[in-house]
C-alpha positions as CSV (number, residue, x, y, z in Angstrom):
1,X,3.1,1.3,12.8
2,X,-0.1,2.3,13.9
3,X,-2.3,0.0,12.1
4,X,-0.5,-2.6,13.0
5,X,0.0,-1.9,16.8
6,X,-4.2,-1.4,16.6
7,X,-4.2,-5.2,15.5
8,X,-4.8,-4.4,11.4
9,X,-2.5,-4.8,8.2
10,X,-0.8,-2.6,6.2
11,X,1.1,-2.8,3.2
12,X,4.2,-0.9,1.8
13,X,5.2,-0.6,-2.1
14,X,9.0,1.3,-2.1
15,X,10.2,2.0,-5.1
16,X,13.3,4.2,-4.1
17,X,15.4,2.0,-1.1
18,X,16.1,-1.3,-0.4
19,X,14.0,-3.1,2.4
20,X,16.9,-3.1,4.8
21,X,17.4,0.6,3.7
22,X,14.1,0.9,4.9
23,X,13.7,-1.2,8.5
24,X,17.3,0.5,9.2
25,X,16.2,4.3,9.0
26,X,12.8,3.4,11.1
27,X,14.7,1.4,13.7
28,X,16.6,5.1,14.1
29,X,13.3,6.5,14.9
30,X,12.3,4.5,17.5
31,X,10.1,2.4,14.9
32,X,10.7,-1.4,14.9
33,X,9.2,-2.8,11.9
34,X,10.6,-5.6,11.9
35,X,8.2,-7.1,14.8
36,X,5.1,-6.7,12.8
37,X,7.1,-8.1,9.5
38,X,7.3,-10.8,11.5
39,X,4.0,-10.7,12.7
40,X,2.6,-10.8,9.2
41,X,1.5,-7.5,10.2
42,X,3.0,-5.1,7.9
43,X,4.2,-6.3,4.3
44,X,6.8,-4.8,2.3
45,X,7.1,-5.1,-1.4
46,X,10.4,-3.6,-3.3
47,X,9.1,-2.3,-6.6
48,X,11.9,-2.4,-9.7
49,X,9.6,0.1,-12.4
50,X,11.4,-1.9,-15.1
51,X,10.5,-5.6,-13.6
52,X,6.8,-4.9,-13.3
53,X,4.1,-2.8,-15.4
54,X,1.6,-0.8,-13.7
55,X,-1.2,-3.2,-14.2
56,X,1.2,-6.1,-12.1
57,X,1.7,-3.3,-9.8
58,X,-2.1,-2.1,-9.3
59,X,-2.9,-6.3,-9.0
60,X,-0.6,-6.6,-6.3
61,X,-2.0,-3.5,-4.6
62,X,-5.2,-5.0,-4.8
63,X,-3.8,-8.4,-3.8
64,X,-2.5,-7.1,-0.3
65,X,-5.7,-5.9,0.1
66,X,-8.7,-8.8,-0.3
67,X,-6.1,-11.2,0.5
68,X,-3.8,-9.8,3.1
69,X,-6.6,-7.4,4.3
70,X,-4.6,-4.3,4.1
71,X,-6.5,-1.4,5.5
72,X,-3.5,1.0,4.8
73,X,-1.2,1.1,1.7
74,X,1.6,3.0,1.6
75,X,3.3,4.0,-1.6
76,X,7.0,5.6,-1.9
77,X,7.1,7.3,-4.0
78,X,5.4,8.6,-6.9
79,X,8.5,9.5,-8.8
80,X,9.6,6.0,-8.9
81,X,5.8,4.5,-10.1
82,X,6.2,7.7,-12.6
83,X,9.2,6.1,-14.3
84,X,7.0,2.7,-15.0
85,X,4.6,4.8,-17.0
86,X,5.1,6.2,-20.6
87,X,3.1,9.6,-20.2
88,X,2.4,11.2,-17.3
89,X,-1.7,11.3,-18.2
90,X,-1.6,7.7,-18.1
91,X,-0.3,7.6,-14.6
92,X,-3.0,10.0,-13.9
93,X,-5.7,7.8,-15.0
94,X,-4.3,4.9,-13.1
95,X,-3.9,7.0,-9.9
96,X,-7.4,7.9,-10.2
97,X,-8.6,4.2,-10.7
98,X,-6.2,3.2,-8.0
99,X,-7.2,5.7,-5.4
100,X,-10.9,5.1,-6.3
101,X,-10.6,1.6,-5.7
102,X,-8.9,1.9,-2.9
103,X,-11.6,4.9,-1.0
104,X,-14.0,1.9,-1.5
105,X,-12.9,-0.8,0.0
106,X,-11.9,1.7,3.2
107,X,-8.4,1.6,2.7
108,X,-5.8,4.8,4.0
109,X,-3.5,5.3,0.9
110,X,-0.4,7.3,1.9
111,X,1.3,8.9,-1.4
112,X,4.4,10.1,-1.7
113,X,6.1,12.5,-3.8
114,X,9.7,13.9,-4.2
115,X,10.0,17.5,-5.3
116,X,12.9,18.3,-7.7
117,X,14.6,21.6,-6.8
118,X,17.3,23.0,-4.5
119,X,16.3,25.5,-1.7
120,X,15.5,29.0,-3.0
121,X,14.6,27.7,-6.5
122,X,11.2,26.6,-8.1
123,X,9.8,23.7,-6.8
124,X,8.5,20.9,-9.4
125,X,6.5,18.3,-8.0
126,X,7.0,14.6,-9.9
127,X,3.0,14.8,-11.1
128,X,-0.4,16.8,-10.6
129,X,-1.8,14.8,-8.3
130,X,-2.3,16.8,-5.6
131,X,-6.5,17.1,-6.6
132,X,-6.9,13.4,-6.1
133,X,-5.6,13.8,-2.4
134,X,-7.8,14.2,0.5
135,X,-4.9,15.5,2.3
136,X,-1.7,17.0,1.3
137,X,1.1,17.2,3.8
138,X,4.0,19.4,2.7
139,X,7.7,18.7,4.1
140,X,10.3,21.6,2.7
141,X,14.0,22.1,3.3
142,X,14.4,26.0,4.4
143,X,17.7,27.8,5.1
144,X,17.9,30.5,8.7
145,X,21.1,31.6,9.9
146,X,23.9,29.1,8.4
147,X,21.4,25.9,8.5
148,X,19.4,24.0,6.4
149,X,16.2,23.7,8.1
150,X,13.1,21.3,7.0
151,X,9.4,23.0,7.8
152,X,5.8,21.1,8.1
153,X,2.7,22.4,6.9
154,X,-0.5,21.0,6.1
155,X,-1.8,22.6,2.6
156,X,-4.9,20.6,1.8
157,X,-7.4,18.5,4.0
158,X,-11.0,17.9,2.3
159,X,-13.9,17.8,4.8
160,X,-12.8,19.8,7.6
161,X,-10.2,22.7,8.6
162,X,-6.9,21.7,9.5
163,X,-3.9,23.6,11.2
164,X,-2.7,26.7,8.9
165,X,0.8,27.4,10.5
166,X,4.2,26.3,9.4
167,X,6.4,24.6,11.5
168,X,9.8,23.4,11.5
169,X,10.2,20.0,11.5
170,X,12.9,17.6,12.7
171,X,14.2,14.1,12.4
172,X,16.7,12.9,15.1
173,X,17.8,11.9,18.3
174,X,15.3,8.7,18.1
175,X,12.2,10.7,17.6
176,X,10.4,12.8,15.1
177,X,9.6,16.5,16.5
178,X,7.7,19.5,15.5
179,X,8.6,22.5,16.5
180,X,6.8,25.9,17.9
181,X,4.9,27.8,14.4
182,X,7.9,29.9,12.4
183,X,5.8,33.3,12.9
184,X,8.5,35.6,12.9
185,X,10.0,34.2,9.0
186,X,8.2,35.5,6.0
187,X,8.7,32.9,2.8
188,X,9.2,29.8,4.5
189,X,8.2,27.7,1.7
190,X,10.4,29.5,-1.0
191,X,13.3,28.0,1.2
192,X,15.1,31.6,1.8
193,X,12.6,33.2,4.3
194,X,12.8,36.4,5.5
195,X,13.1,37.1,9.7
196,X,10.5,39.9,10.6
197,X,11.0,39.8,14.3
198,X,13.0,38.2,17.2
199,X,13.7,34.4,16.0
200,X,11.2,31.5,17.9
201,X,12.8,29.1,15.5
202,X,13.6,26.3,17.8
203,X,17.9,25.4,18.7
204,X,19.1,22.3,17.9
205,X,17.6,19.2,20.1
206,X,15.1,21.6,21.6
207,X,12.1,21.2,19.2
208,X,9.3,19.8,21.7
């Protein structure tokens, strides 16, 4: 949405929902994709793992960008593109020569990754590819007093410092909010934290 409100291109793969699927949940936010579809600004391509390899998939990458002129590519997620590949080194490899290509011709590439795991147990992310990020943004469900809860933190960002508190995290009512830092819980991320002092977890619709 960004891109394409600053006048550039960006281009979506989705392996996991329909289109519609897609343009519907946005619209909730207050996103309206459907404009810059439109437009010809943003392009959205749904993948079927079992229709198309992942060399057809990396050509059409680099299709949207020298001929669409992409400079963002989105893709969601990597537990679908995982199911096109054999052996999880080989989707390694091809994430590496992916992402390489892409850091060179100036492209933002947004990965996205599913972890499997309910709240309180041991969270297994779909492939190591954390190392190839230059950022990793971490979303985790998280359970305080008789709610399921999702937190925001920011666990990787190469070439500069980045914000080190967890906060809870919130989509609804149009908008997407984050909330004041979850100081006074202990073991956010194991998705049972502990309360050490008087709660500053935000009520519900009050998350600034």
């Amino acid at each position: 949405m960004s891109a394409a409100g600053l006048g550039q291109n960006a281009a979506l793969f989705i392996f996991d929902e329909s289109t519609n699927t897609l343009l519907t949940r946005n619209a909730g936010l207050g996103m309206d994709l459907r404009k810059h579809l439109d437009e010809g600004r943003v392009t959205i391509k749904q993948v079927d793992p079992a229709e198309l390899s992942p060399g057809e998939f990396a050509h059409a990458i680099r299709r949207a960008v020298e001929q669409q002129r992409a400079s963002v590519v989105v893709i969601d997620s990597l537990n679908g593109y995982l199911n096109a590949m054999p052996e999880e080194r080989f989707l390694t490899i091809q994430l590496h020569e992916l992402l390489t290509y892409l850091g060179q011709a100036g492209v933002a590439t947004i990965l996205i990754g599913a972890h499997q795991g309910l709240i309180g147990g041991p969270m297994v992310a779909p492939v190591a590819a954390s190392y190839l990020a230059d950022a990793v943004i971490l979303l985790r469900y998280f359970e305080a007093k008789g709610e399921v809860r999702q937190a925001i933190s920011v666990v990787k960002k190469r070439g500069g410092a980045h914000e080190r508190t967890i906060r809870e995290f919130r989509l609804g009512g149009g908008r997407i909010s984050v909330g004041p830092s979850l100081r006074d819980f202990r073991g956010v991320l194991t998705g049972v934290p502990i309360m050490e002092g008087p709660s500053t977890a935000p009520k519900e619709g009050n998350a600034p």
